[in-house]
N, C-alpha and C positions, 0 to 999 in steps of 0.2 A: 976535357970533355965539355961539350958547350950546351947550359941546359935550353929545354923546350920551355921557351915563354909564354908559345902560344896555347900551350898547355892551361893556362892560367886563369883566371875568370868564368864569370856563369856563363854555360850554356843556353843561351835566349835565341828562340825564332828573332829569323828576319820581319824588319818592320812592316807592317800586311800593307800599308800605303803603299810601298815601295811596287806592290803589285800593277799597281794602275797603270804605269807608265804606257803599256801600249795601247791603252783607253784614250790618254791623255793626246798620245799621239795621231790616233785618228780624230779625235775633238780638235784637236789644231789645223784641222784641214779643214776646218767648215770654214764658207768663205764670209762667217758674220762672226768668224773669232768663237774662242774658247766663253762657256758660261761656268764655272765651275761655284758647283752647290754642293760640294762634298765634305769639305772640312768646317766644322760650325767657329771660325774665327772670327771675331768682329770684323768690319771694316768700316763702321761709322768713326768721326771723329771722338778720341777722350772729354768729357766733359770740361770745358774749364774750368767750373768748381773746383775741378779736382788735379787741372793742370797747376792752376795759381796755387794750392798748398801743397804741390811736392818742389814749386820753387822757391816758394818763399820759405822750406824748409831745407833746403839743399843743402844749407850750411850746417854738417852734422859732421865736426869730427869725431868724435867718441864713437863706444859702442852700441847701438842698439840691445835691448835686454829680448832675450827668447819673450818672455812673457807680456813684452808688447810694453807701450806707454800706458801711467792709470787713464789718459783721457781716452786712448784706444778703445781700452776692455771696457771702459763708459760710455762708450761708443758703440761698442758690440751689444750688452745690454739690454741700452735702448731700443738698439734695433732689431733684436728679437721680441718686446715685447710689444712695440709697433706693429712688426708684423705678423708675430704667431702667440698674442696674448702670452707668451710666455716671459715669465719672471728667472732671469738668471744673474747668478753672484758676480760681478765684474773681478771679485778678486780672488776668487777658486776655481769658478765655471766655465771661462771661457781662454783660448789659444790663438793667437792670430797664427798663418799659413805663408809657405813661400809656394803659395797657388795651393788649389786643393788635391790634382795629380798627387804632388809629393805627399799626403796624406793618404791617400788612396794606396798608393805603393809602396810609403816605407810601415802604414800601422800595423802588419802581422808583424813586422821585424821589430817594432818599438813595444809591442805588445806582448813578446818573447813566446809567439805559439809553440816554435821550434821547439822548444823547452819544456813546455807543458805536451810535446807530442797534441795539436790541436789542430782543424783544418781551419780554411775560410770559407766560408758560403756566401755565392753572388746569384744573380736572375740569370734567367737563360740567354734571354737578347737583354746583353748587357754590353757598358765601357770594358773593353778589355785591359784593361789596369787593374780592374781586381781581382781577375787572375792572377796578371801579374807580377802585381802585391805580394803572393803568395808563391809564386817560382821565386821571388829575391829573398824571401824568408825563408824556403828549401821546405813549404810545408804544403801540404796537400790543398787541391781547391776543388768545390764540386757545387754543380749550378745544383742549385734551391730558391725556387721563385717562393713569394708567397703565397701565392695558393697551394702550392704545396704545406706547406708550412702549418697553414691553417686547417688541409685537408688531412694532418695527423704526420708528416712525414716529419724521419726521427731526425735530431739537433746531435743524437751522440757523436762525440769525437768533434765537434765542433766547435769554436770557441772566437770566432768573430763570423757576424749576418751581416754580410749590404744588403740594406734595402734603396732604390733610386725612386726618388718620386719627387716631379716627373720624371720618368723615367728615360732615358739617354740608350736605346735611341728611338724607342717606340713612342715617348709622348704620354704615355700613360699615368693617369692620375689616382694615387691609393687614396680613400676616405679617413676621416678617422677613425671610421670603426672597426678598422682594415688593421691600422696601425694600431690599433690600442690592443689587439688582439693579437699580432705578434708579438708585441714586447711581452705582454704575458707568459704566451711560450717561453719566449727565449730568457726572460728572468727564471719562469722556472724549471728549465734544461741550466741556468747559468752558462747564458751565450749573452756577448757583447752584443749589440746591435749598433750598428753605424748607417747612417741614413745620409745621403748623398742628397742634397737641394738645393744645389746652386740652382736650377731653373723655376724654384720655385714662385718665385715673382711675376710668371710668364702663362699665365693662364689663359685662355681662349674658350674654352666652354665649363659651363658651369663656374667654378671659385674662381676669382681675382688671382687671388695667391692661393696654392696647393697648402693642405694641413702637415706641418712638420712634426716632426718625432717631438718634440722640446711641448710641444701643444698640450696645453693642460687638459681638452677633451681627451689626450692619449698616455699620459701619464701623472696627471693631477701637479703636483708640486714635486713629484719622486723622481728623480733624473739616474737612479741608481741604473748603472750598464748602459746606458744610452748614451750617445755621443750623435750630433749636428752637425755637418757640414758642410759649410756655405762658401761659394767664389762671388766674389766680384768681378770677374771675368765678363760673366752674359750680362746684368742687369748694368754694369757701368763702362762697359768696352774696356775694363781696364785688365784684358788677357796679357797686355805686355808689362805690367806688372808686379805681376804674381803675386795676388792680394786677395786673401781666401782667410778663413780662420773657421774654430771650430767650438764647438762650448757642449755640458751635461755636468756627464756624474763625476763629482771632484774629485776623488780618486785617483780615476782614469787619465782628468785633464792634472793632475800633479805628478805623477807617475809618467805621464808623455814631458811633461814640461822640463824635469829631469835629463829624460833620456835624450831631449831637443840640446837642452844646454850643452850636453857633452859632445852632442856633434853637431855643432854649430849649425843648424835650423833656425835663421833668425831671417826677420822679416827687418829690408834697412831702412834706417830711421825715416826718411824722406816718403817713403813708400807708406808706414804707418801715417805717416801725417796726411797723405792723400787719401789713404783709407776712411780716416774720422770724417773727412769731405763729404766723399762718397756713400757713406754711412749716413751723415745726418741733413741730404738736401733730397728731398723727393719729386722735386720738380726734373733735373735729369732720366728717374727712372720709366716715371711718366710719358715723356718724351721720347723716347727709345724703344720703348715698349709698344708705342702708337704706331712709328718707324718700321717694327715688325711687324705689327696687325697688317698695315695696308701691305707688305710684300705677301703675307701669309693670302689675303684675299683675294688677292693676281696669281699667284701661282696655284693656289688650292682648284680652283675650276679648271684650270688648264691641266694640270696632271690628271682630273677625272675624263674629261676631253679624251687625254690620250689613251685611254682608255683602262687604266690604273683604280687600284681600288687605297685609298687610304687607310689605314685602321690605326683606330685610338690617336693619337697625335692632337690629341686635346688641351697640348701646354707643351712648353719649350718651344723652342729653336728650331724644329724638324719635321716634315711629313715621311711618316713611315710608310711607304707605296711598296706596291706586289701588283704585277699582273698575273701571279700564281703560275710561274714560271721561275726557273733558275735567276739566281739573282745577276748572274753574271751575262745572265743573257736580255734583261732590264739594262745591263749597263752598257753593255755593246750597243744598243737600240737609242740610246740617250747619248750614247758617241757619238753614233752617226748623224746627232743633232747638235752637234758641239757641246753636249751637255754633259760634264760629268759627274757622278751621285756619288755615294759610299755606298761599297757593295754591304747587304746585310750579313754576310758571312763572315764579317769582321767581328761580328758581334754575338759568335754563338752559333750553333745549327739551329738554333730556333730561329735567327734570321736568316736563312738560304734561299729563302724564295721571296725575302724583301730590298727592299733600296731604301736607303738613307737619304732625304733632299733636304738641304740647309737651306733656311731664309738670311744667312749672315753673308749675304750676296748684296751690291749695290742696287738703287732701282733701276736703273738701267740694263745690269746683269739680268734681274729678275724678269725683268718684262719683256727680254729679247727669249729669253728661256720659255716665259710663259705663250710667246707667238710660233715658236716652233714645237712646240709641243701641243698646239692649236692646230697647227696647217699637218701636223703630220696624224691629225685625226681622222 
């Protein structure tokens, strides 16, 4: 008898990109070329900073420690306290990342919800990895924004909250007062709280940088149940990397650092040493960041142009547009302009009648995108 292999393995939707393809295909027939503003990847060049110390550390036979180099987590440190006044222990608080994805999907499973019978709760128009975070743990997930949260809605059965802020993919910016006032809740329902901010450096209206959970206006010096986490992806174009880490309540980050050790979750050595780079020079973040203002400022008028309404998209990488319409029928329309976006339904039915537009496009891309989307006004 010959057994069924295919048996074997989680049951997972197909990848929702995969959908595009016949978008894609009519975007390839405009005769000024594909613009594509759908996937928020870098494409500016890696910092040199950051190229010269992953070469001049190349030379790493050994092994990298889960728990990162002391200069890392001294690294890490500072750079929360740089940029969210906050005070963290280099040698209990904080985790470096092999990217933040893998955080986002493997922490129900490292966090043993399954076990404790516990869900995860994420935003509505949210990354879909924290769903499916919680399909590879086999444990329940159910969107809870924070205004629900705050508007009384219950935490039972729950035992990790994403919160995103900016938010991915709408751009949206929670305040401090926002954030000090869930953790409250969620300390006392005793729900983890994980706060997603890699975009947080990416401000455009109002703050510079967005207020982080670690923020001592949102949790004083008490880091209990709170966990941060941050990529270096968007602020340093270093998404081919995979250079993320995470830092809070010591516990948590001992109890993950464990469970990282045993399955070998380790960030390699070359890679940490590009990280401390990228970490302690602000003059690249500066520069990149400028890089996106002026795309953001070509494209932003030309999508209202085309007669698109923006909302929220106050920070990050993204203008969240609706012509309050089907989103799929946004994206056919921005085909027929060679452009292609991220449909919002990727991202929840609370995005079904938005489109996703990345500025992680060249300026060339941008400005070819921002003139057709002008003449087709």
């Amino acid at each position: 008898m010959t057994a069924d292999f295919g048996s074997f393995g989680l049951a997972l939707p197909g990848y929702p990109w995969d959908s595009l393809t016949p978008y894609r295909e009519t975007a390839a027939t405009h005769p000024g070329g594909v613009c594509d503003l759908s996937i928020g990847t870098p494409v500016d060049p890696t910092p040199e900073v950051v190229r010269r110390a992953l070469a001049d550390a190349a030379d790493w036979p050994g092994y990298p420690t889960t728990v990162g180099t002391d200069a890392l987590r001294e690294s890490i440190a500072s750079w929360y306290l740089r940029v969210f006044a906050a005070t963290v222990d280099p040698a209990t608080e904080v985790l470096p990342l092999v990217g933040s994805k893998e955080a986002v999907a493997w922490l129900p499973t490292l966090l043993g919800l399954r076990g404790l019978g516990l869900a995860v709760a994420h935003p509505a128009a949210a990354y879909p990895t924290y769903a499916m975070g919680a399909t590879l743990a086999q444990v329940d997930s159910r969107v809870l924004d924070v205004d629900d949260v705050l508007a009384g809605a219950s935490l039972d059965g729950v035992g990790l909250l994403w919160i995103n802020s900016p938010g991915n993919p709408t751009g949206r910016v929670l305040d401090a007062d926002k954030l000090r006032a869930v953790v409250s809740i969620a300390r006392d329902a005793g729900v983890i709280v994980a706060s997603d901010e890699c975009y947080a450096r990416l401000g455009w209206e109002g703050a510079d940088t967005a207020p982080g959970i670690l923020d001592p206006r949102v949790v004083g010096d008490d880091h209990t149940g709170v966990l941060s986490v941050y990529s270096l992806s968007k602020q340093s174009n270093l998404a081919g990397y995979r250079a993320a880490f995470l830092a809070g309540d010591a516990d948590l980050v001992a109890n993950l650092t464990t469970s990282r050790k045993h399955a070998g979750m380790i960030v390699p050595g070359p890679v940490q040493a590009a990280m401390i780079a990228a970490l302690d020079d602000e003059d690249h973040v500066t520069a990149q960041k400028e890089l996106y203002r002026a795309r953001r400022d070509v494209l932003r008028p030309a999508v209202e142009a085309f007669g698109a309404r923006i909302d929220h998209s106050e920070a990050g990488l993204y203008l969240w547009v609706t012509r309050d319409e089907d989103c799929w029928e946004t994206i056919g329309a921005l085909a027929d302009l060679g452009i292609i976006a991220g449909p919002g339904a990727f991202y929840g039915d609370a995005g079904a009648r938005h489109v996703r537009i990345a500025l992680t496009a060249s300026d060339e891309a941008i400005q070819a995108a921002a003139a057709r989307l002008c003449d087709a006004a």
